[in-house]
N, C-alpha and C positions, 0 to 999 in steps of 0.2 A: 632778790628772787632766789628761791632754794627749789631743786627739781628732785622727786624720787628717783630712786636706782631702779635699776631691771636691766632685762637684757637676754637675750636666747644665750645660752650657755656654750659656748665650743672650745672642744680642745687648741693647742699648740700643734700648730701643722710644719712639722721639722723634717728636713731632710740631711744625706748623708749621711745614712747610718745611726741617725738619731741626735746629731749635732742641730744647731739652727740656722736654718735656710734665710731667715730677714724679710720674704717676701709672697710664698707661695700664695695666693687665696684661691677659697672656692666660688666659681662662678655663682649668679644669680642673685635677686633679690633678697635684699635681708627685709626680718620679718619680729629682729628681737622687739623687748621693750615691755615693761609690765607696767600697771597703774596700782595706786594704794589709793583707796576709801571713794573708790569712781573717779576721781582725778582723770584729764585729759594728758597723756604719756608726753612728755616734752613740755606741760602749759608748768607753769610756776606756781607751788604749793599757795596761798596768800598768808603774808606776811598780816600780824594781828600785832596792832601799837598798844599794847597794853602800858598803862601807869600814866604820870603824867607827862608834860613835854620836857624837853630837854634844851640844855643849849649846844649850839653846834660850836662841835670843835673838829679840829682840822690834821693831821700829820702827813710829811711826804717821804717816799724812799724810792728806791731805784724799780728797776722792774725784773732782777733777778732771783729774788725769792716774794712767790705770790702772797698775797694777803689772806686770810682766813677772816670772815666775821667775825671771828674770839682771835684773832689775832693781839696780842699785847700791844697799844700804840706804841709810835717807833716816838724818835726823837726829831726827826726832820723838822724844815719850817717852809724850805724854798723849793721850788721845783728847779731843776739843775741839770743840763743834759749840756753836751760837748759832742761836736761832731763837724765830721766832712763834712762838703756839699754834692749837691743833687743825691740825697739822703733822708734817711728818717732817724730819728733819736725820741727814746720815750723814757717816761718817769712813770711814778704812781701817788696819787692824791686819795687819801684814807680818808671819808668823813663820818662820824660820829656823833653819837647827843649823849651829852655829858648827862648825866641826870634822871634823864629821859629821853622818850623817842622824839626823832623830827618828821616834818611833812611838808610837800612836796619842795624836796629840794633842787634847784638848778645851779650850773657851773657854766664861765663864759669868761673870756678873755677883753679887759676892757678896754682894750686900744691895740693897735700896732705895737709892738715889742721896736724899742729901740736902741741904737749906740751912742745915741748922745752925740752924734760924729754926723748926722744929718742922713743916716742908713736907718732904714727900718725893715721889718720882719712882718708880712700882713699877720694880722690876727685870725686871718684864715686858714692861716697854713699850722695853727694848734688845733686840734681834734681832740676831743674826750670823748672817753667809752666806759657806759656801765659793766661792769666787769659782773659777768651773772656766774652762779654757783651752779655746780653739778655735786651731788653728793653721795659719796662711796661707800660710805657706810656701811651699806649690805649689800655691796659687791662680794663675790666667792674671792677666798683668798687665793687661790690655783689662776687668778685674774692677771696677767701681767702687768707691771706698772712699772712708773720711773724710778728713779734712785730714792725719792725718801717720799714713798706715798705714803696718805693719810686714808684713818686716824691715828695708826702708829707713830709715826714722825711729827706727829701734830702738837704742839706743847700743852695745847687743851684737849687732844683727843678730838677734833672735829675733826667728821670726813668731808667737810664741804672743799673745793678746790675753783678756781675759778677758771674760767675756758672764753666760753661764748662773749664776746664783747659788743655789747650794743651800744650804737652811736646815740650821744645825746640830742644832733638834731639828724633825723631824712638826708644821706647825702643826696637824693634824687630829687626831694620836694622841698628842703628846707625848715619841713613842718617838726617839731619836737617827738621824739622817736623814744629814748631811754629815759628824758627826764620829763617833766618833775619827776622825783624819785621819795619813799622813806625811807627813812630807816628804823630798826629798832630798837627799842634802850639795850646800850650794850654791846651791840653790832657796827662792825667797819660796812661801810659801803664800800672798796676800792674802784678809782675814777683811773682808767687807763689815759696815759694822757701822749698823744703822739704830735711829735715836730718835724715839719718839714721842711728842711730847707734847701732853697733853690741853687742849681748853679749857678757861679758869679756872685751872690751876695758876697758882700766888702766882708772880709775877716772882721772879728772884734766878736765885744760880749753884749748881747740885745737883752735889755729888759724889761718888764712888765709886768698887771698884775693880775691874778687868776679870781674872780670874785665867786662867790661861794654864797646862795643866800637861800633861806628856809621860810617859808610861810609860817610854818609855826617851828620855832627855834634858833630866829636870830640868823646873822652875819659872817663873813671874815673872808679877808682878802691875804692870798697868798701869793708871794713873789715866784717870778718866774724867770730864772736867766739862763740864757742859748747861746753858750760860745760858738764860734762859728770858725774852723780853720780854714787854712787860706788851699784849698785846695781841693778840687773836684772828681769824687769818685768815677773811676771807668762806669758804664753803664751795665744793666743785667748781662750783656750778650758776653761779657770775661768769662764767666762762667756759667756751665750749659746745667740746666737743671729740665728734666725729664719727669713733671709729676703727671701723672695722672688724671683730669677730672672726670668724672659719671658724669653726666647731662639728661642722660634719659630719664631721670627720675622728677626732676624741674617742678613737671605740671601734678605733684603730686602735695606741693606744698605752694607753687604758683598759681593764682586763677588765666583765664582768656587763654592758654598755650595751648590748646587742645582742639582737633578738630574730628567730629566724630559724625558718623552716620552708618547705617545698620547695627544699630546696638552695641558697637564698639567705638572705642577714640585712641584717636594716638597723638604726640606731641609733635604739633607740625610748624617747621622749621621753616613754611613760608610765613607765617603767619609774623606780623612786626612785633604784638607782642615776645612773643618767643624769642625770635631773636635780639629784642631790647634787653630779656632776665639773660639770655644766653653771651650777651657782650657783657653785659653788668659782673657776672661770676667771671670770666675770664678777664676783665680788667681789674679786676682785684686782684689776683690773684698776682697778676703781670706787674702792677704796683707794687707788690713784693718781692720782685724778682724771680717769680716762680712761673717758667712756660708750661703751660697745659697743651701745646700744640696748635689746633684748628678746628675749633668743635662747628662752626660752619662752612667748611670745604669738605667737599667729597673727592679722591682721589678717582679720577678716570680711569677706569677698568670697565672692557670691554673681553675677556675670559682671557686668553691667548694672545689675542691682536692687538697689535700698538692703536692706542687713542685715535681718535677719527681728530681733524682738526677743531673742529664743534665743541670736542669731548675739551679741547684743553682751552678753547677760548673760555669755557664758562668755567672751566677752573683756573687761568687764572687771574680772572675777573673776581672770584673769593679770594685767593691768596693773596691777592696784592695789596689791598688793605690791609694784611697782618706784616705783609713781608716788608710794605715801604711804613708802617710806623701807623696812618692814617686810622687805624681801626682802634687804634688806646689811645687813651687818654692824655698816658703823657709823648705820645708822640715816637716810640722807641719801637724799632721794629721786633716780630719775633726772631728767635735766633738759632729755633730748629723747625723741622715741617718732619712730617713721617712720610714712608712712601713704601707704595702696597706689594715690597719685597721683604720675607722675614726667612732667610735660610735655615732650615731642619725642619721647616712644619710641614702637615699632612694636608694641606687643606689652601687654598689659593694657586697663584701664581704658583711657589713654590710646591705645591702638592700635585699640581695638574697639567704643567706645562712642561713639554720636552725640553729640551737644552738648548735646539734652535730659537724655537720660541721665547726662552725665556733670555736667552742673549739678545733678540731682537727689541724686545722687551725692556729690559735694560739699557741695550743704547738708545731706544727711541726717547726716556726718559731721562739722559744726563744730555742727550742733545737739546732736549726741548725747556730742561733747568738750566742749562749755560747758557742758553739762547735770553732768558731772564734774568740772567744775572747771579742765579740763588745756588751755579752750583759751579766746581767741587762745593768753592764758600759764596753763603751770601756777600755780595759784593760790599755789604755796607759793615760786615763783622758777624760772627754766632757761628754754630756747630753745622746747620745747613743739614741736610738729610740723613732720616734713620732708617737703617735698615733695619725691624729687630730681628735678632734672631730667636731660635726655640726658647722661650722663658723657663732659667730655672733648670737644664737638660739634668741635672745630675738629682735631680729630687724628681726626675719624670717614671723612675721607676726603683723597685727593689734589686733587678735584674739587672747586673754591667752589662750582660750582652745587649739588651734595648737601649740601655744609656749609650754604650758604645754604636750604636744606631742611630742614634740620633747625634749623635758628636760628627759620626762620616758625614749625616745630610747635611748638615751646618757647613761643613767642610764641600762638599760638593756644590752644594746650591751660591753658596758664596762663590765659588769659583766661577760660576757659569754667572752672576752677576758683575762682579769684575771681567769680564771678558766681554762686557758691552762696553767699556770705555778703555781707550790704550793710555797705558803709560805703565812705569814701572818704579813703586807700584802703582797697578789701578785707581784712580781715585775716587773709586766706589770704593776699596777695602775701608779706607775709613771711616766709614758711616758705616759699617757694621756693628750692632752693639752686641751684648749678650749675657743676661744675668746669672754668670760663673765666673768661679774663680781660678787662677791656673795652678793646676794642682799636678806635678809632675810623676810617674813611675819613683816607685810600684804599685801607686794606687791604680785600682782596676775597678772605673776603666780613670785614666788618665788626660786630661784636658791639655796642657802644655808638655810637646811643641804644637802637638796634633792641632788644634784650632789659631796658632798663633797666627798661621799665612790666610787664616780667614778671616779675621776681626782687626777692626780698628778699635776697640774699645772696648775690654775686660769691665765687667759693674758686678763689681764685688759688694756681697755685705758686709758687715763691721763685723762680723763674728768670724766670717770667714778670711780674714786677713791678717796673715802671719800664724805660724805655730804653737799659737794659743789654747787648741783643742788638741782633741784624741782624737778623732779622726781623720785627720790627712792631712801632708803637711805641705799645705795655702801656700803661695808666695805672700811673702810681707818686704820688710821694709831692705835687706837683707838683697831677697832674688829681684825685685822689679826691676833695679836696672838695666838689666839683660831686654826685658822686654819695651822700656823707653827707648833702648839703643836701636829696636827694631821699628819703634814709629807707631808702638801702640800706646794707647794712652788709660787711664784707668781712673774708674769713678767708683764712687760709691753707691749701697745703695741702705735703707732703715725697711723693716717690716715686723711683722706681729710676732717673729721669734728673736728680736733687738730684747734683750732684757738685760737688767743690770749684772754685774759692773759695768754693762758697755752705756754712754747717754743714748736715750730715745727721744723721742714724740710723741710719747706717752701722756693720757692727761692727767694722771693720776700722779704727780710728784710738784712738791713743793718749790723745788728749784727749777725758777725759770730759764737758767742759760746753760739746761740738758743742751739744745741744741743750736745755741752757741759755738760751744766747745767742741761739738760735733763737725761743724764746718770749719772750726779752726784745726781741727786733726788733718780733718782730708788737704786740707791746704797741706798741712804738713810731713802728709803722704806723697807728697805730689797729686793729689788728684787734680781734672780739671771740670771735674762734673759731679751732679749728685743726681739719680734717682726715687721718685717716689709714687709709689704703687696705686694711689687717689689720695683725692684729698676730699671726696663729697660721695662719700659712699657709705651713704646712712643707713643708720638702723630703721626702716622705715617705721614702724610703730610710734618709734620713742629717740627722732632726730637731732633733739638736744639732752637727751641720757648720756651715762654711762661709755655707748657705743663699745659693748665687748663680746661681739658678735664673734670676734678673731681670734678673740682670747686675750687680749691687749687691750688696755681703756685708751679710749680715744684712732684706735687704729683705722685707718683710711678716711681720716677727717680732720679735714683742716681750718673748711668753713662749715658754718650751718645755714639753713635755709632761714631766710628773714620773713616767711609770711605762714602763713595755716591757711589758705582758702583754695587750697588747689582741693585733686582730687579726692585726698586721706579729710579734708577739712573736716572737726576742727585740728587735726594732727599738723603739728609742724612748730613754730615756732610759739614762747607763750603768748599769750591771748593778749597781752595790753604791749606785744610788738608787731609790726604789722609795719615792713619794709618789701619793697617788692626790688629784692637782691639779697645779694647776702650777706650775710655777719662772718666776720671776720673773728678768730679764734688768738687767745691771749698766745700760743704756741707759733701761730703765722708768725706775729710782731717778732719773733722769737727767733726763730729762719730767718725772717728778713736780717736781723743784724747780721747774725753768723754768712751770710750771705756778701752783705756788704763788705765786711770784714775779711772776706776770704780777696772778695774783689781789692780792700785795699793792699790785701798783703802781697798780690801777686801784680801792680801796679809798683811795688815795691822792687820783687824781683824783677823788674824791668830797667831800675835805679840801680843793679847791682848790688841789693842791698837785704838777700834771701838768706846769709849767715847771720847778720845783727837781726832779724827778723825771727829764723829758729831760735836765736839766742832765747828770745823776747818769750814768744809762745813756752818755750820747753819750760817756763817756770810755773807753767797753769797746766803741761799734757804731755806724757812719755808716751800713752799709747793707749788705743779705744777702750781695749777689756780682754779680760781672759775667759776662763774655762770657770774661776774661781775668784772671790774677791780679792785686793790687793793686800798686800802684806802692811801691815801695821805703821802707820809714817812714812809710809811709801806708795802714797794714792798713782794710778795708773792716769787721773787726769782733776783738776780740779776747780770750781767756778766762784772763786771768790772773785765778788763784785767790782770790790777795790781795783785787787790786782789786776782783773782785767781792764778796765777803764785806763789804768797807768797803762799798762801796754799798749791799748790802743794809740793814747795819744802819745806813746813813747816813738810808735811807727812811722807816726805822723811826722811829730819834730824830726825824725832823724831824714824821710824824704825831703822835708823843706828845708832843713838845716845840715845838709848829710859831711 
């Protein structure tokens, strides 16, 4: 499936003087998205089997650099993935018709995968996904993209790139979803192909065989082996990720979410439908490590006055579900919650409430979280409550003196939050977040020391870490110590002004393990967390486009909407998918490793084992990016396949063999 480009056109929203901020956006609905020749904006061009049939042929490769329809068959035969457990590991499965085109083809795993050792691998727990095309072609070049987007970088000059992943069966119904599938003469299909495996399975190499069969174009079974180390990843809650999701938009590519009367509707969240799509989107997401927070709790806020006891019974009658595990899938509880304190803003608690008040305020809320267990930390592991603070304060104006206005309220408003719980320090400072960087005198106005005594946690963008740029000189790898010495801790964060040399989340690049290597930096930073600004913040028009609403393809989207019959119908997903949840993006798969990987390396530091560990990493990443490309034989970070794969399981051996 190949989809038109389009898209409402907007600039780079950059702050600091005109350096890149990583994350600012504009509120509201997006509205990009064009159609060619009446086409439905998002539906799938149709694919035309011209000539005669073909015979199917097969190749496999890793999942670090995507496949293109004109992609050159590679040489692969087996499908081949190595990994932890309580993990995922994927490949990719190219299929083709030699001669000619094929028609409708299905892929399926024909038995449990096994060791020969009387251990076996359910054949459930292999997943394939049609890997669908978005294409750039006549995207504006001023677009931002990854490090080698297409058609430039494309050795055939296609701009197609692949994103959106459709499962080949319904994970909800079972019923066939992506396949039967054709193709056409000359063109790769790429089959995402995802393995999970459980905690505790017995180490060894599990085998089996992947079949492959065409109605019209013949056969072929491809081997599939799944080393298995002995040895069981920490779970999400090691490290805190802060994405984003939109939810309000649901019922606009969902049907039944909606309940309306006087000529209006809204998406109403008693309703079970809704809340079935609204667990569905956040348990994917959670399946990749990624917390989106509570899209079903409302924080009790009552203006000024501490919660009535009412008010917190029925919150935390919703929280508890996320907080003891019971509400996912696989059982893992969340390992942040937000809470309706954000120091420097104009507007809430912080904007309306005296100092009394809002100290009263404050302790009524670490009283009534400790009383559950969830606070300073959730008693069972995770980051436990965010405060945020002003997003972004240093790109909130042209003017230091407002910026230095909003840096005191940050600084004030924190203060009168910690001073609803004793200790020294408070332990609400820690749960303050704040998307700045500390950037010390004589820039004016100056962030560090000033906000130090008020945050727990610096979320820096990658552009703005270390003295990389002309505008102000960032703490990087250098000054942070000073600030770990004080017990703050520092994340990262990606947004629509991430552009190369530094890796993004971009969907427009060829290389899959941009962001990879992206979480294997922040490891390397010492971070212990990452940020990201949405991940379901569609172009409403045209929700599997382009998406460069931001100026950035693919920016605040991670997943796409799996139906078209909500409100925009028939907008939303193409017309022959019809999933009521969402699809998952070749980029998530993509996060998830770097994610895992962060998790094993810093299970490593627990081993003592965090110098053999930089050793490791420093051969693939000196540092995010600069101001300018890297000097010649001297890449700033790099994603060969190989070398990282060896690493991985170099990290590995050395923990179990240390």
């Amino acid at each position: 499936m190949r989809h038109v480009s389009g898209g409402l056109l907007l600039g780079l929203l950059w702050a600091c003087g005109g350096g890149s901020s990583g994350g600012d956006h504009a509120a509201g609905g997006n509205d990009g998205g064009a159609t060619v020749d009446g086409a439905v904006p998002g539906d799938a061009a149709p694919d035309v089997l011209t000539g005669p049939p073909g015979s199917l042929a097969v190749w496999t490769a890793g999942p670090g650099r995507k496949i293109q329809p004109t992609t050159a068959p590679g040489t692969g035969t087996t499908l081949t993935v190595a990994t932890y457990r309580d993990a995922w590991a994927s490949a990719q499965l190219a299929v083709r018709g030699a001669g000619g085109h094929l028609q409708g083809v299905t892929v399926a795993v024909d038995a449990d995968l096994s060791d020969g050792a009387g251990h076996t691998l359910p054949k459930s727990n292999v997943t394939f996904f049609l890997e669908d095309f978005i294409d750039f072609t006549s995207v504006a070049s001023n677009i931002g993209t990854g490090n080698t987007p297409v058609p430039a970088n494309s050795p055939t000059k296609d701009g197609n790139i692949p994103d959106p992943l459709v499962p080949l069966v319904d994970p909800y119904t079972g019923a066939n979803a992506g396949q039967p599938f054709d193709v056409a003469d000359g063109d790769n299909q790429p089959i995402f192909v995802d393995v999970h495996v459980p905690k505790g399975l017995a180490a060894g190499t599990y085998a089996g065989t992947v079949h492959v069969a065409a109605t019209v174009g013949g056969t072929a079974d491809v081997p599939i082996s799944v080393t298995v180390w002995a040895l069981d990843l920490p779970d999400m809650r090691n490290v805190t990720t802060h994405f984003k999701m939109s939810v309000g938009s649901l019922d606009a590519y969902h049907a039944n979410l909606d309940t309306c009367s006087g000529g209006s509707c809204y998406e109403d969240t008693n309703k079970a439908q809704t809340r079935t799509i609204f667990q569905r989107y956040e348990d994917l997401a959670h399946e990749h490590r990624i917390d989106t927070g509570q899209a079903l709790v409302n924080a009790p806020v009552n203006g000024c006055t501490p919660p009535a006891a009412s008010d917190w019974s029925a919150y935390d009658t919703s929280m508890s579900a996320y907080m003891s595990g019971s509400y996912f899938s696989d059982g893992i509880p969340s390992g942040r919650f937000d809470v309706p304190f954000a120091p420097g803003q104009t507007f809430g608690i912080d904007g309306t409430c005296s100092q009394s008040e809002y100290e009263a305020l404050s302790a009524a809320w670490a009283t009534h979280l400790t009383s559950q267990g969830w606070f300073p930390r959730p008693s069972g592991g995770g980051f436990g409550a965010v405060a945020y603070a002003y997003d972004e304060p240093l790109a909130a104006s042209s003017n230091p003196s407002d910026v230095q206005t909003i840096l005191e309220a940050i600084v004030t408003d924190s203060g009168y939050l910690q001073a609803g719980a004793s200790g020294t320090p408070s332990p609400w400072k820690a749960h303050v977040i704040d998307t700045t960087s500390p950037l010390p005198a004589p820039a004016n106005p100056a962030t560090t020391p000033l906000l130090d005594p008020a945050l727990g946690v610096y979320v820096v963008a990658l552009s703005l870490y270390g003295d990389y740029w002309d505008h102000g000189d960032f703490y990087g790898r250098t000054e942070w110590p000073t600030l770990f010495a004080k017990g703050i801790q520092l994340w990262f964060y990606e947004g629509n002004a991430i552009l190369p040399p530094y890796p993004t989340f971009a969907t427009n690049t060829l290389d899959g393990l941009e962001p990879v290597i992206m979480m294997w930096g922040s490891w390397f930073e010492k971070a212990t967390g990452f940020l990201y600004w949405d991940i379901a913040y569609w172009s409403a028009k045209d929700p599997w486009g382009p998406e460069i609403d931001f100026g950035k393809t693919g920016d605040g989207v991670l997943l796409y909407p799996g139906n078209h019959n909500g409100s925009l119908a028939p907008v939303g997903s193409p017309s022959n998918v019809s999933i009521d949840g969402p699809v998952a993006s070749y980029r998530l798969k993509m996060i998830r490793q770097g994610l895992q990987d962060w998790a094993l390396f810093q299970y490593a530091d627990t081993k003592g084992l965090t110098s053999f560990v930089q050793q490791q990493v420093s051969m693939v990443y000196s540092q995010f990016g600069a101001a300018s490309a890297a000097p010649a034989g001297m890449p700033y970070w790099t994603t060969d396949e190989t070398t990282m794969d060896g690493i991985r399981s170099a990290v590995v051996e050395k923990i179990l063999n240390p």
